[in-house]
Every structure is written in C-alpha cells, then in structure tokens.
C-alpha positions in Angstrom: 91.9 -37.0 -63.2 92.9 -33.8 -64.5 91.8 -33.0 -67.9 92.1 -29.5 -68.6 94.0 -26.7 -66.8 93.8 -22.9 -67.4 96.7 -20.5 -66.7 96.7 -18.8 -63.8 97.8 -15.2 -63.7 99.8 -14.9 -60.9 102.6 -16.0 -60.1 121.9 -11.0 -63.1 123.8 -11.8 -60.4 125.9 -8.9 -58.2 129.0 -9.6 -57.0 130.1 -9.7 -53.8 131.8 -5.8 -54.0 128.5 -5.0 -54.9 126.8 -6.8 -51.9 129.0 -4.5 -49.6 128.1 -1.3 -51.3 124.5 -1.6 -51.3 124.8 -2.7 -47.9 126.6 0.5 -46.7 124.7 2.5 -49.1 121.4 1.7 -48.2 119.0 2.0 -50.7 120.5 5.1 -52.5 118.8 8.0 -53.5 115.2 8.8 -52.2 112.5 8.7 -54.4 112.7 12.6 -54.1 115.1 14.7 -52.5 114.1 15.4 -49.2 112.7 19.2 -48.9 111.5 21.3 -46.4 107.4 20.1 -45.7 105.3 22.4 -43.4 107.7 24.9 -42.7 110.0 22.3 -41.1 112.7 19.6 -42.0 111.0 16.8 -43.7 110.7 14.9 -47.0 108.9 14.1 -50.3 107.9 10.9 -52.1 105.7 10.3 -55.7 103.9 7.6 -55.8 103.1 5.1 -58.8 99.9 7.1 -59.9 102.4 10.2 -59.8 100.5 11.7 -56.8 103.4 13.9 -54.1 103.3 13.0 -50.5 104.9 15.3 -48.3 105.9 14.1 -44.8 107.4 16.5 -41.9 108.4 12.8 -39.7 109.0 9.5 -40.0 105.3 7.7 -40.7 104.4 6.5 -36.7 101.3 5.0 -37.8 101.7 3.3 -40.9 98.8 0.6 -42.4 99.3 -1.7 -45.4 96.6 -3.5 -47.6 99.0 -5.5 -49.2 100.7 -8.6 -48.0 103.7 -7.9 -49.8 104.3 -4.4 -47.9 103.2 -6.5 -44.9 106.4 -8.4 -45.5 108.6 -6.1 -45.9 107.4 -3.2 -43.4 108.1 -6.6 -40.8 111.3 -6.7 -42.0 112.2 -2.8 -41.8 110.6 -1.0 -39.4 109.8 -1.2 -35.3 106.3 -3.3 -35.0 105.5 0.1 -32.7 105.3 1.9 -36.0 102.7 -0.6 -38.2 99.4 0.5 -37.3 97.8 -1.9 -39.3 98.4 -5.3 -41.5 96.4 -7.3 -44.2 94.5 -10.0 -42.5 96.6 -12.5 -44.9 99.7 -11.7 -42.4 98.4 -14.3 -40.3 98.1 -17.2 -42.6 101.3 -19.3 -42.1 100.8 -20.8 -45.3 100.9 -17.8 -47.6 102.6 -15.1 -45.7 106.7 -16.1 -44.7 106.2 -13.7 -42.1 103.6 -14.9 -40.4 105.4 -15.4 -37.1 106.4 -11.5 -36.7 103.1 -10.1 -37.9 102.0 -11.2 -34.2 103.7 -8.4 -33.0 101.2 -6.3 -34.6 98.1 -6.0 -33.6 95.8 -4.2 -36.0 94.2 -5.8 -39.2 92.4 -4.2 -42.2 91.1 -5.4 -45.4 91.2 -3.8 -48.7 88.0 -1.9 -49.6 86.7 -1.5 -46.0 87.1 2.4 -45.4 85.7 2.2 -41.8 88.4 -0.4 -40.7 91.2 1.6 -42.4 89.9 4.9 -40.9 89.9 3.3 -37.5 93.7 2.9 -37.6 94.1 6.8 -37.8 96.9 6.3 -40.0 99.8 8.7 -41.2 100.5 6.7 -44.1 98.7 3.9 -45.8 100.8 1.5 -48.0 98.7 0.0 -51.4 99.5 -1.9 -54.4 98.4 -0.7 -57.8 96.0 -3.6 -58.2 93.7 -2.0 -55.9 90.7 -0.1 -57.0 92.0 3.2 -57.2 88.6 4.5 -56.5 89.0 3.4 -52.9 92.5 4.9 -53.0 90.5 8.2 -53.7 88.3 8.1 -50.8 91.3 7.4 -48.4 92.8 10.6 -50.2 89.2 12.2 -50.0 89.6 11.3 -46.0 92.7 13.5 -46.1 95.3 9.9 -45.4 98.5 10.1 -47.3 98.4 7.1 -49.7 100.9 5.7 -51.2 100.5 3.2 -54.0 103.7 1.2 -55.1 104.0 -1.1 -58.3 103.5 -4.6 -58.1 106.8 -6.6 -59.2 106.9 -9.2 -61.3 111.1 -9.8 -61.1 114.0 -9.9 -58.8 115.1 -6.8 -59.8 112.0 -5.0 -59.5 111.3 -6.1 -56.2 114.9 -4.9 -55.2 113.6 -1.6 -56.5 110.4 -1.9 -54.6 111.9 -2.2 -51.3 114.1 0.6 -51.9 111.2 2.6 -52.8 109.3 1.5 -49.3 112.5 2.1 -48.0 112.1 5.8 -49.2 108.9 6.4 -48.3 108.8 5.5 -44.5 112.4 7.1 -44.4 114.7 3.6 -43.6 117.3 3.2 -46.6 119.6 1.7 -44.3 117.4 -1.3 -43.9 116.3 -1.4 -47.0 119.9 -1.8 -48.4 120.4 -4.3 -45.4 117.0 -6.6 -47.0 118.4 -6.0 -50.2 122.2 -7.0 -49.7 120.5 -9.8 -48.0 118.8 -11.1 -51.2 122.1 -10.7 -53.1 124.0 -12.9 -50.6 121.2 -15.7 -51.0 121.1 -15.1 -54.8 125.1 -15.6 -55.3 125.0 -18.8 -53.2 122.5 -20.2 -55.8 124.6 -18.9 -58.4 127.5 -20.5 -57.3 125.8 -23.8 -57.4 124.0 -23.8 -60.8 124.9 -20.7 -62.6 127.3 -22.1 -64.7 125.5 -25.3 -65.9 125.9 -26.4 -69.6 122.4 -25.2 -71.0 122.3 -29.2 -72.0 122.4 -30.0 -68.6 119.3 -27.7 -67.6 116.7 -29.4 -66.7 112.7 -28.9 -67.8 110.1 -27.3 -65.1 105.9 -26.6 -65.0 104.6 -25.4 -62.2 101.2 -26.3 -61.3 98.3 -24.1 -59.0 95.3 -26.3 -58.1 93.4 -24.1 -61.7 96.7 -25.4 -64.0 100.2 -24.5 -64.8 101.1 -21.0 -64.4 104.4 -19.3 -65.3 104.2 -17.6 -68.4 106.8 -15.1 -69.4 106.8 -11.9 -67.1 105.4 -13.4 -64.4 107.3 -13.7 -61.1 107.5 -17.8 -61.5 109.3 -17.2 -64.9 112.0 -14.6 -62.7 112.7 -17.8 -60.3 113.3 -20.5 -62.6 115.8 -18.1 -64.6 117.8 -17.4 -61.4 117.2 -21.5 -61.0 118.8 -22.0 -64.0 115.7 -24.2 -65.3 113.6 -24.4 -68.1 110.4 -22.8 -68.0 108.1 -25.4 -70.2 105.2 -22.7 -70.0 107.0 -19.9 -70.7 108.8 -21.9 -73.6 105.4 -22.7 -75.0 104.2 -18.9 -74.6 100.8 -19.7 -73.4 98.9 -16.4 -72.9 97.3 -16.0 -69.3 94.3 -17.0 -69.8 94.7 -19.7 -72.6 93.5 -23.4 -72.0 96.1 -26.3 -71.5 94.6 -29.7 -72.2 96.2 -32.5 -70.7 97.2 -33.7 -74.4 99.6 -30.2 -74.1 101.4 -31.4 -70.5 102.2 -34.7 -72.1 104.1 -33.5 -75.0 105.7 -30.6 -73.0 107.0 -33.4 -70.9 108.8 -31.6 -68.2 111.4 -33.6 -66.1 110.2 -31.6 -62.6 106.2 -30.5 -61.5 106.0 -28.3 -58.7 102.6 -28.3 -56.8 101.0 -26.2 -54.6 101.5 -26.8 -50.5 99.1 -24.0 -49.1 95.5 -25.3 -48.6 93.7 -21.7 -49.4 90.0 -23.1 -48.8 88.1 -26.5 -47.5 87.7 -28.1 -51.0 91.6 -28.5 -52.4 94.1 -30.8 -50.6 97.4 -30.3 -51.7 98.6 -33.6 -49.7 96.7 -35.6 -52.3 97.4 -34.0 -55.4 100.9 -35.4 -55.8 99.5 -39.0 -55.8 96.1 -37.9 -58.1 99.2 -36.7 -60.3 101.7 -39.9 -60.0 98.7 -42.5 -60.2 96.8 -40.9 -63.5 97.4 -43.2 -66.3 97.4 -40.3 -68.6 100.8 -39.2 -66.9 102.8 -41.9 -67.1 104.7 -41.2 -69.8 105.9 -37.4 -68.3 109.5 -37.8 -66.9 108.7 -36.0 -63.8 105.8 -38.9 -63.2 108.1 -41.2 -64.3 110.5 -40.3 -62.1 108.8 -39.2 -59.4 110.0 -35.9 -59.3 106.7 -34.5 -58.0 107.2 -31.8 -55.4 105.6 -29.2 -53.1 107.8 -26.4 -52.9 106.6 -23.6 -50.1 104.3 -21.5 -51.6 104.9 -18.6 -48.7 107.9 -18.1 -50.8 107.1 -18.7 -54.1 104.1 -16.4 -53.9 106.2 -13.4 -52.8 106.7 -10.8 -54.5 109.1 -9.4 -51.6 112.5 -10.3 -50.4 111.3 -13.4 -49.8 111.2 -14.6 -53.4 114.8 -15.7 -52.9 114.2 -18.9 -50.5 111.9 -19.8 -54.1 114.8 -19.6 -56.3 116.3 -21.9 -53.7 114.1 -24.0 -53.1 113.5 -24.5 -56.8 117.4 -25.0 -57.3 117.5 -27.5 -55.0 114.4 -29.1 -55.8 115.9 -29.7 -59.8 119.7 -30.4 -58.7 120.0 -31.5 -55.3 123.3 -32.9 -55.9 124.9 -29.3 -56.5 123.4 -28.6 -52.7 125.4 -31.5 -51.1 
C-alpha cells in the first residue's frame, strides 16, 4: 500500500501556413551572426552561461553528456559526426532513440574528464544542470563547450533545437524536427482542442516516489496541449511537498498514469497498476473505479526533445480515445 508520496521534480498551436514556413526556413536566425573565425569563413555561438564559441567548420567530432542532445543530434546530424553519446542512449526504456544511438559508437558519462577527453572532441554538448565546475575543466582542457538550457515546455524545446541547430551549423534540419512536432501537435489539436472545458477530463501522474506535475514542469506543458486537467498542478503542490494518500483521494482524478520504464531491480512497474486497483484506500478514486489505470511510455514522456509530442499523444488518447477512432 501506498501511503505517502513526495513530488518528484522532474518531469499554442501553429497553423498549418506556419508549419510550411518553419519548414523552409529552418530554424531562422543563428544564435549569432556568422563571422569570420581564424582568419577564415566560419561562425559564432553564446552559450547559456554567455561564454562565445567560435567555430571555422562544421563540429566533426561532437560529444553530448545529455540524453536530450543525444536525441536530437540522432535526429540532425550524420552518426559519422557524434563522437560520443550519454550511456543512457542505450536504454530502450528511457531514451526514444535508442535504436539509432547504435550507430554510434562512443559513450561518456557526465563528470568523467578522462572518458570525455578520449573522444578528442570539437564540440561538447551539456545541459545547465551539470556542475559547471566540470564544464570548466573541459574549458580548462581547451574543448569548446557549449551548455544549452534545459526546457521545461513545448515551446522552449522548439527553441532548444533551433539553438542546437545553430550551434553544429544544421538549421535546415532543425526546422525539419521542428515542423515535424507542429504537424503532430495540430493533429492532437484537431482532436481535443476544442473540448468544452466541462468535458475535460481530471489527470495525476504518478513516478514510483509519488505524483509529479506541478506547474512549470514539462508534465504540466503535455496535459495542457492534452487538453486535460492537471490535478497536481491545480493543487499547486511545491516540488518537494508531501502528498498523503488522504490528498489523492479527495483530488480524485478520473485518469492515473504510471510509470512503464523499470530504472533499477527493486520497482516493477507491471505490478503497480494492480497494487494501485486492489488498495482499498483507492476505491473510491474514479480512475480506480473505473479502471482507467495506465502506463503511458515514459521514453516520451520523459523528453525534453522533440519527442515530447508522442506524450501529448499518447496522453490524449489515453483520456479520450473515442476522439482517436
């Protein structure tokens, strides 16, 4: 039985002219205009700590030690020209692009100077949750670093791949991945976008520590492209607040989406939907009631890349299936 749960930390529409115009545009401007670097033609990016990369070529040997620019890098650029991925490419049930990070061959992890030095990179891709004291020995090293923003929305991962986009010089596929996402997004909306707000139905989202979802986190972006009610967000828990089982009851939410990636040996996510429709506590919660209990895949409602958009699917579906007949 579950009895207490503690928030866990993580976790408008373009029409279709638009799709076409990002799609021809690429990904707009660069970051900075591209200037002369070395005394030949090249270009100039600023990262999120403000630090100016100047690059005379295209990046040729390019690591990341996140598994979101592991995603997208897949996605945009020749697997001859990723040096190095995270080593949580390879887990099929995190990573969505699991299945092309074969094609690279390298792995690093965060932290471990010695394994990213061994790649002899030309750029190395980081997120700003890393400790920016490592990021300063990489610099110290003489590697050009570039640390991008973690996103939290759709629209700020749209900016994020752009930005990637920039920085290993390929707007054109970054406005491809991104007029991707806008296609997927406006068959969603097309579906439940113009629901009655009467007619929206209540969602909690539960990791294998509690509910998570709280506002300006990227679970809150999905269900508000899902057209569903956030019950945690509603509630405005803050991150780290406890939520008693007394809480879940009276929040009452009519769908619970469970985890379906097994990250260790001691959770089993196959068991927790019945734990959760057999406690006795529960029975009174519409989504027990009603058995409306599901796993959802976590390799896209994790992302924080392009991928996000398979969530707000997913989720969609999962809370009005028959506006997906």
């Amino acid at each position: 039985m579950i009895k207490k749960y503690r928030l866990g930390l993580r976790a408008v529409l373009v029409a279709f002219c638009v799709v076409a115009a990002v799609f021809a545009a690429g990904c707009g401007k660069p970051t900075e205009s591209k200037t002369p670097a070395s005394g030949r033609g090249g270009y100039s990016v600023v990262d999120a700590t403000k630090t100016r990369i100047d690059f005379t070529y295209k990046p040729q040997r390019i690591v990341s030690l996140g598994l979101s620019a592991d995603e997208v890098l897949l996605d945009m650029v020749e697997p001859e020209r990723i040096a190095a991925l995270t080593y949580l490419a390879d887990d099929a049930g995190i990573s969505p692009a699991a299945a092309k990070a074969e094609r690279v061959k390298g792995r690093v992890q965060s932290g471990s100077l010695e394994s990213v030095l061994a790649q002899q990179p030309d750029l190395v891709l980081v997120p700003d949750w890393t400790d920016l004291n490592f990021v300063e020995l990489l610099r110290g090293a003489k590697v050009p670093v570039y640390v991008y923003k973690t996103p939290t929305t759709v629209k700020e991962i749209k900016q994020t791949i752009c930005e990637l986009a920039n920085v290993v010089d390929e707007r054109v596929a970054g406005g491809k991945i991104v007029a991707k996402m806008e296609k997927e997004l406006a068959f969603v909306q097309a579906r439940v976008g113009n629901m009655p707000a009467e007619e929206c139905i209540s969602v909690m989202a539960l990791s294998y520590m509690g509910p998570f979802g709280a506002r300006g986190t990227t679970f809150a972006d999905i269900c508000n492209y899902a057209n569903v009610r956030n019950v945690v967000a509603e509630y405005d828990l803050p991150p780290n607040a406890t939520f008693s089982e007394e809480t879940l009851i009276r929040l009452n939410p009519d769908l619970l989406v469970i985890p379906s990636w097994k990250y260790d040996n001691e959770q089993d996510p196959s068991k927790m939907r019945e734990e959760i429709l057999q406690n006795r506590a529960y029975q009174s919660v519409n989504a027990v009631k009603n058995k409306r209990v599901v796993q959802l895949r976590d390799t896209y409602l994790y992302s924080t890349t392009h991928y996000i958009v398979y969530a707000i699917r997913d989720l969609a579906e999962a809370a009005y299936p028959e506006r997906f007949k």
